[in-house]
SERO-4910 file (N, C-alpha, C, O; in steps of 0.05 Angstrom, whole numbers):
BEGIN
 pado doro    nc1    nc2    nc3   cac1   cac2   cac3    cc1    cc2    cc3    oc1    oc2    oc3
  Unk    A     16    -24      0      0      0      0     17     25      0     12     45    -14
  Unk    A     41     24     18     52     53      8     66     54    -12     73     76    -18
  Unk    A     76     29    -33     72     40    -62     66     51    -71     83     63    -84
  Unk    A     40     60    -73     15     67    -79      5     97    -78     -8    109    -95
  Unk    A     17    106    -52     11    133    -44     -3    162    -65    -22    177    -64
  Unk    A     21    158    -85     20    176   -109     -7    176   -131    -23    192   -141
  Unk    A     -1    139   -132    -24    132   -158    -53    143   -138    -71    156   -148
  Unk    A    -51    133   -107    -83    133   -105    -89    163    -95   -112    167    -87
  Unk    A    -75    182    -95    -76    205   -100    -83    226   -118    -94    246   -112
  Unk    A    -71    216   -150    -61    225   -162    -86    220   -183    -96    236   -199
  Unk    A    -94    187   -180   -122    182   -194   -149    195   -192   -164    200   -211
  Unk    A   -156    200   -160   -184    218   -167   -173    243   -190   -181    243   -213
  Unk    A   -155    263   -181   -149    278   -184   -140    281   -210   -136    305   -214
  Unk    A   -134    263   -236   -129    261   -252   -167    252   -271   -174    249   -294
  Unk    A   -178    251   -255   -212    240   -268   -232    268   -260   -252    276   -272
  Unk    A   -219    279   -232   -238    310   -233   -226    320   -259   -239    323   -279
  Unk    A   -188    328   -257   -189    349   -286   -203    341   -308   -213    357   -324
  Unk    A   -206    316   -311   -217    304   -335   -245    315   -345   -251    326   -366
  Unk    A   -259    308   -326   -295    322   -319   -282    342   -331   -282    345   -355
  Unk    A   -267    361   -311   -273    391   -309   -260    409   -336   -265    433   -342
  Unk    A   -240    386   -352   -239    400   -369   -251    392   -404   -246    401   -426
  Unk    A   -263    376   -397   -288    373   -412   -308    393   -411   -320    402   -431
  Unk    A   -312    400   -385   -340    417   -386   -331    445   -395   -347    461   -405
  Unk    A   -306    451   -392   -287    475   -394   -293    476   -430   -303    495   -441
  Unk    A   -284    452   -444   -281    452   -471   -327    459   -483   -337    471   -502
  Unk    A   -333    452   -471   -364    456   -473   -378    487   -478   -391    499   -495
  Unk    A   -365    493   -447   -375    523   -440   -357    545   -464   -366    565   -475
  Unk    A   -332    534   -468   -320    554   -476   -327    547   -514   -329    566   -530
  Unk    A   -328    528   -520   -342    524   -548   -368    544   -553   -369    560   -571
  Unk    A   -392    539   -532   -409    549   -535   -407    580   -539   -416    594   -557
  Unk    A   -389    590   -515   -393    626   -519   -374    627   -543   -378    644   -560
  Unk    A   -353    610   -547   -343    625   -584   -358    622   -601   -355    639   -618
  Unk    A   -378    602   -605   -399    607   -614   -413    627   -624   -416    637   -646
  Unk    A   -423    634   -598   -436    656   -591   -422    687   -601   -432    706   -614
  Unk    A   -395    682   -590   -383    715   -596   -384    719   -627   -389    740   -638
  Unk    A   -375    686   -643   -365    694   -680   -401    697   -688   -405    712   -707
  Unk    A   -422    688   -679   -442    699   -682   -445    726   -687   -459    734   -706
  Unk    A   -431    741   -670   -437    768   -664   -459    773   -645   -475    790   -651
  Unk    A   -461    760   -623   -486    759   -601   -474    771   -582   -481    769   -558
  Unk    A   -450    787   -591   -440    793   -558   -455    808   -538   -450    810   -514
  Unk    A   -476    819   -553   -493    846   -533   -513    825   -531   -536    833   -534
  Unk    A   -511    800   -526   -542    798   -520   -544    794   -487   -525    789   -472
  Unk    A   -569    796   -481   -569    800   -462   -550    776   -438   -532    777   -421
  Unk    A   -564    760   -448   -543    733   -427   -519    727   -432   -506    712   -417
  Unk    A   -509    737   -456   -479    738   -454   -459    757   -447   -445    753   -427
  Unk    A   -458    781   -463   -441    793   -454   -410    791   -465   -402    781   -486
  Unk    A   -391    806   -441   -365    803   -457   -347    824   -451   -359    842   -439
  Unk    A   -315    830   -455   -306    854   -463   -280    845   -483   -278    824   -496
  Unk    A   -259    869   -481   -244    860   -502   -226    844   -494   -206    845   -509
  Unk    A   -224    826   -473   -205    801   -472   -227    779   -469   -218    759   -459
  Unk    A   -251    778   -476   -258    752   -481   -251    739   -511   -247    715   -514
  Unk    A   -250    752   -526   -244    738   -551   -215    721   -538   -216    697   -535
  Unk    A   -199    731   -534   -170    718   -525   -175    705   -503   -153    698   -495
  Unk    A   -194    696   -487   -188    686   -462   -214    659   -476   -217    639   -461
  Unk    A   -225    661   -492   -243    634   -502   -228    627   -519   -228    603   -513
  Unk    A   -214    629   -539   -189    621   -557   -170    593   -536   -168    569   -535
  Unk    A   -160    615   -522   -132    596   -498   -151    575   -483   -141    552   -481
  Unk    A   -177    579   -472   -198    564   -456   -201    541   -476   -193    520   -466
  Unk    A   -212    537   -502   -212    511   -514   -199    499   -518   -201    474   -519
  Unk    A   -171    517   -522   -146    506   -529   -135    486   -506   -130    463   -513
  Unk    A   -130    493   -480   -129    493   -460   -147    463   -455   -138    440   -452
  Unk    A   -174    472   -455   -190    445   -461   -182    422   -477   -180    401   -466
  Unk    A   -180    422   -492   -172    401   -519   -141    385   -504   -135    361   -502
  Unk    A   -125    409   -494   -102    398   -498    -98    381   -471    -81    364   -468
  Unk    A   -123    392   -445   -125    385   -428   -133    353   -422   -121    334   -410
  Unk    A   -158    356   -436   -167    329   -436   -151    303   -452   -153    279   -446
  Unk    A   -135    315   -477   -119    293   -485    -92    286   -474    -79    266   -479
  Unk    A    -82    309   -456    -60    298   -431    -78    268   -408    -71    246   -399
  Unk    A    -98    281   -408   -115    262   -379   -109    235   -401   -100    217   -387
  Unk    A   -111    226   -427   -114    201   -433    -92    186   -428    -93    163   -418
  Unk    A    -64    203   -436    -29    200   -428    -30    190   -392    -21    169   -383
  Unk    A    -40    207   -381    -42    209   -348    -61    179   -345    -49    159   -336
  Unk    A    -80    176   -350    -91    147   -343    -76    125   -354    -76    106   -339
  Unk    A    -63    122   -372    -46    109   -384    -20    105   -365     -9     84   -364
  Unk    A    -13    123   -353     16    122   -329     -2    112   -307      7     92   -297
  Unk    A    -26    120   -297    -36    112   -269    -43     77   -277    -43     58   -261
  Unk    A    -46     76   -295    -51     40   -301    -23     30   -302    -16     11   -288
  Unk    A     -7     43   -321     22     28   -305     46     33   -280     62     22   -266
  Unk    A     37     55   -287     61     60   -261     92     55   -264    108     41   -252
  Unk    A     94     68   -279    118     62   -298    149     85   -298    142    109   -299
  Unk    A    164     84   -298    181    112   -309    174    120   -339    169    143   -347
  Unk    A    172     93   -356    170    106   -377    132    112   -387    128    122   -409
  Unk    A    116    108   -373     96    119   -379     96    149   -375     87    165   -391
  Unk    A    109    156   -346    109    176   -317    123    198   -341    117    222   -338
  Unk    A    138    192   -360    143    208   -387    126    221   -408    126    245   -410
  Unk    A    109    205   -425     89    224   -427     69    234   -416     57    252   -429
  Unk    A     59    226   -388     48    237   -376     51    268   -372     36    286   -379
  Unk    A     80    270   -359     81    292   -346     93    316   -366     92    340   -360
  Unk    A    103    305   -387    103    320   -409     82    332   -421     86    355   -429
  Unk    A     54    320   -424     32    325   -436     18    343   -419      5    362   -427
  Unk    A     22    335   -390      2    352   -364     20    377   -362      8    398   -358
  Unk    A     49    379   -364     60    402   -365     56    419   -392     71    438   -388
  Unk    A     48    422   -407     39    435   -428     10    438   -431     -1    452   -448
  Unk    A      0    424   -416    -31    436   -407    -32    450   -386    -49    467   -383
  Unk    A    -16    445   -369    -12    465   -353    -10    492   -356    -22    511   -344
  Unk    A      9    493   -376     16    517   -383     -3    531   -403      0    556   -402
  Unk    A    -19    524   -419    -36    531   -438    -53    547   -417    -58    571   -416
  Unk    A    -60    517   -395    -90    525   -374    -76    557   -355    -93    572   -346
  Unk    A    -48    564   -350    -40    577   -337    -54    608   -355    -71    621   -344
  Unk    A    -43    616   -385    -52    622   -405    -71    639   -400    -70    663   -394
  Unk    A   -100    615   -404   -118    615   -399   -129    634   -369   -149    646   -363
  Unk    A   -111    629   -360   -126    634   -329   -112    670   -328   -125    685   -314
  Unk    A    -91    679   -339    -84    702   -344   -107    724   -357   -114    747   -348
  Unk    A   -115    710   -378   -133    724   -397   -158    727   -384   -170    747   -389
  Unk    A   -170    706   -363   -183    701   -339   -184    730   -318   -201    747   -312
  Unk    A   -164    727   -315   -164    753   -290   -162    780   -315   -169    799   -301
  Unk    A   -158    788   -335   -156    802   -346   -182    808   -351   -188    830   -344
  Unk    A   -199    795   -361   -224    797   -360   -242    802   -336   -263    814   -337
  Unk    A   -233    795   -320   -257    801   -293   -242    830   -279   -254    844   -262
  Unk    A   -215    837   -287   -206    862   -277   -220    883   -306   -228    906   -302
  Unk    A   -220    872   -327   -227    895   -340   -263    905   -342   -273    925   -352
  Unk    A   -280    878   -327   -305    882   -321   -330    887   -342   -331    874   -363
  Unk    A   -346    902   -336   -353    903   -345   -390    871   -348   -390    850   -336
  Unk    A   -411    879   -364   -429    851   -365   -416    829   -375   -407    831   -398
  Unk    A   -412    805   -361   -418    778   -370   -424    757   -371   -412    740   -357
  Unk    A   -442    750   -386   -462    730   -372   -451    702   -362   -428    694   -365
  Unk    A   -469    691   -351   -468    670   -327   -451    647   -338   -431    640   -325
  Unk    A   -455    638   -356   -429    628   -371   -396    634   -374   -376    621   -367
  Unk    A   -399    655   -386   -369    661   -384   -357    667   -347   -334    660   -341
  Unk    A   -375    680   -326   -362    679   -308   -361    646   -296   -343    640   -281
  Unk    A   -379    627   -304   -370    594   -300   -350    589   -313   -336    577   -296
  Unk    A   -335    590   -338   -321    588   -352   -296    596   -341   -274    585   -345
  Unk    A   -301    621   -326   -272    637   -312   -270    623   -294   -249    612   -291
  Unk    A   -291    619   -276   -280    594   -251   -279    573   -258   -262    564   -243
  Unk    A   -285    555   -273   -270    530   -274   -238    532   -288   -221    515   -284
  Unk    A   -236    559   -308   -204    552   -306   -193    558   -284   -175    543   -275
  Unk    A   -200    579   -270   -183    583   -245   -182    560   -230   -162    554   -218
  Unk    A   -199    548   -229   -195    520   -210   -172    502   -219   -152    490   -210
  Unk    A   -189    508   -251   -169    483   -258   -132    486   -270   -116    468   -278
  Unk    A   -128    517   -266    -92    524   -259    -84    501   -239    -70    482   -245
  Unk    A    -96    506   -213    -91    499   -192    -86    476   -183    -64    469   -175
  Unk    A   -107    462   -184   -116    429   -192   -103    413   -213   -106    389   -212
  Unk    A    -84    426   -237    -68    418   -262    -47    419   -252    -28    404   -258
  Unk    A    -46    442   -231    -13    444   -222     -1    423   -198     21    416   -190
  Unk    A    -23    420   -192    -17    400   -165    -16    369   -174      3    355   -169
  Unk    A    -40    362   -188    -26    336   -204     -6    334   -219      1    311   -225
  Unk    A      7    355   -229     37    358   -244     56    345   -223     72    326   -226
  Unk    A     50    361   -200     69    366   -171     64    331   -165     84    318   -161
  Unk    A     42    321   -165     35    293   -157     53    274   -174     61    252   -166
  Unk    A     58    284   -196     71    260   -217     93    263   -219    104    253   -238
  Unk    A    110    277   -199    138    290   -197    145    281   -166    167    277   -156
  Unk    A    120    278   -156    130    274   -128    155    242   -121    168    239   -100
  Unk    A    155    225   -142    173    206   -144    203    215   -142    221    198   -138
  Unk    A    209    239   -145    238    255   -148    233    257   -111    249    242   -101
  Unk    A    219    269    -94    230    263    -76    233    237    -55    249    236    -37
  Unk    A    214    218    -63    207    189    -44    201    176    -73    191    186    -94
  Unk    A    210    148    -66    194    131    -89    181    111    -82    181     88    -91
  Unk    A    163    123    -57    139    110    -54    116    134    -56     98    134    -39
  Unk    A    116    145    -69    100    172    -79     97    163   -113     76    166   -126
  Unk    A    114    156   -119    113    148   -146    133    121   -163    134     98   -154
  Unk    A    143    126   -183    152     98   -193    173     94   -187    182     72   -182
  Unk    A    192    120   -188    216    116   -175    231    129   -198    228    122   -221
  Unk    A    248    147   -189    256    156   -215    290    143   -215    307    146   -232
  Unk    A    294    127   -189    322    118   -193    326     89   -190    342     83   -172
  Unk    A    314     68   -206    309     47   -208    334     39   -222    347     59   -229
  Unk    A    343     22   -227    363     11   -247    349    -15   -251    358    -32   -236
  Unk    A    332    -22   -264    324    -48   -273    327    -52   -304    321    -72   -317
  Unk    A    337    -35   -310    340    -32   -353    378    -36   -348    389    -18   -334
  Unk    A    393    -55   -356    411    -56   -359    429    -53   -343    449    -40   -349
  Unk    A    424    -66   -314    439    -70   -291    471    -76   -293    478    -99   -292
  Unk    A    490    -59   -296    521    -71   -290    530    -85   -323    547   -102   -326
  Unk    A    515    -74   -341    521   -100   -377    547    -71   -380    544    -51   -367
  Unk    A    566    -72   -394    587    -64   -407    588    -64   -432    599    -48   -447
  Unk    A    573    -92   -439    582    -99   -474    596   -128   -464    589   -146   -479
  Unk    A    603   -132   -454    624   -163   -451    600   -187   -440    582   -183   -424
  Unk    A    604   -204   -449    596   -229   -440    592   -233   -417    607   -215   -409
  Unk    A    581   -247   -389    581   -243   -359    595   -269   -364    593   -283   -385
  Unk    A    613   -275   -337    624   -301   -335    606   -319   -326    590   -314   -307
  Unk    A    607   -348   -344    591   -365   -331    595   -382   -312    619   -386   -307
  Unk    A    578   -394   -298    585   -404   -261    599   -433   -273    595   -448   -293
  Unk    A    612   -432   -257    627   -458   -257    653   -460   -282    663   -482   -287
  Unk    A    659   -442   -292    675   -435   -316    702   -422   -304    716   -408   -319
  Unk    A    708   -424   -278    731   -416   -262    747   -394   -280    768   -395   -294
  Unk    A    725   -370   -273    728   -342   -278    734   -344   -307    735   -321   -316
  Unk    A    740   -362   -326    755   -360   -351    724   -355   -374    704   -370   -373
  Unk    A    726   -332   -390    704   -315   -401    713   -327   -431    733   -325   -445
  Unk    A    682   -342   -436    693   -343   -472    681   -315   -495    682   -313   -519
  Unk    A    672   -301   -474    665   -279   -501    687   -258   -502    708   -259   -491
  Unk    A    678   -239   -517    706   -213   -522    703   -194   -501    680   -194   -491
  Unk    A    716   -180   -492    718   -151   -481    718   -122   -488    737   -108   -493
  Unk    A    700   -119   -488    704    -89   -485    728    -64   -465    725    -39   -467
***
């Protein structure tokens, strides 16, 4: 069980971003929708001049979000170093999109102004989901300090002690019939 620590951590938390950035890719489809419509004045929407840029990074963000989570379920089923690779490659560049995102986020709610109930859902679930993206990053890294947090990033099980030379065989009184390196 304390194997484990990381994965059974790391798994809700890798299935909320999932939800959440699904619904992120939903909400934020709909109001671009809405904006290339030209509906920005309608009444239940709304808007100012960083929503065009902050629903752009939000799908993007989405898309790129949800297809890291497939990489990430893929490492939590193996548990691997070399899964724990594209994982955290993929979640770190959604991260950073979702960080983006969450810029253009506060840019918009400082520059104010009407917007409807959507786009301010849209602003809080990225802000959540900075947060929540950054900590499961932190979760899939946590193997660098304990490697019972994760898979272990200092294993030697891929080519234990090989040189290139032949190993001596038992009972062959140390005398090696292959070449040396």
């Amino acid at each position: 069980m304390a194997q484990t620590v990381g994965r059974n951590i790391a798994a809700p938390l890798l299935f909320l971003n999932l939800i959440m950035y699904i619904i992120v890719l939903g909400f934020a489809s709909w109001c671009l929708n809405r904006y290339i419509n030209g509906l920005t004045y309608h009444p239940g929407y709304g808007g100012n001049g960083a929503t065009l840029f902050f629903l752009i990074f939000a799908i993007l963000a989405g898309v790129i979000g949800a297809a890291s989570k497939l990489a990430g379920g893929n490492h939590i089923r193996a548990w691997r170093n070399d899964s724990l690779a594209a994982a955290a490659s993929s979640s770190l560049i959604a991260w950073a999109v979702t960080a983006l995102a969450f810029g253009f986020a506060c840019k918009e709610i400082s520059i104010g102004g009407h917007r409807g109930w959507r786009l301010r859902v849209l602003e809080a679930f990225i802000i959540i989901l900075t947060f929540t993206q950054l900590l499961y990053l932190l979760l899939l890294h946590a193997g660098v300090f304990s490697s019972k947090y994760g898979p272990g990033y200092r294993d030697t099980e891929y080519g234990v002690g090989m040189t290139g030379a032949d190993p001596v065989p038992k009972g062959s009184g140390g005398v090696t019939t292959g070449t040396r390196v």
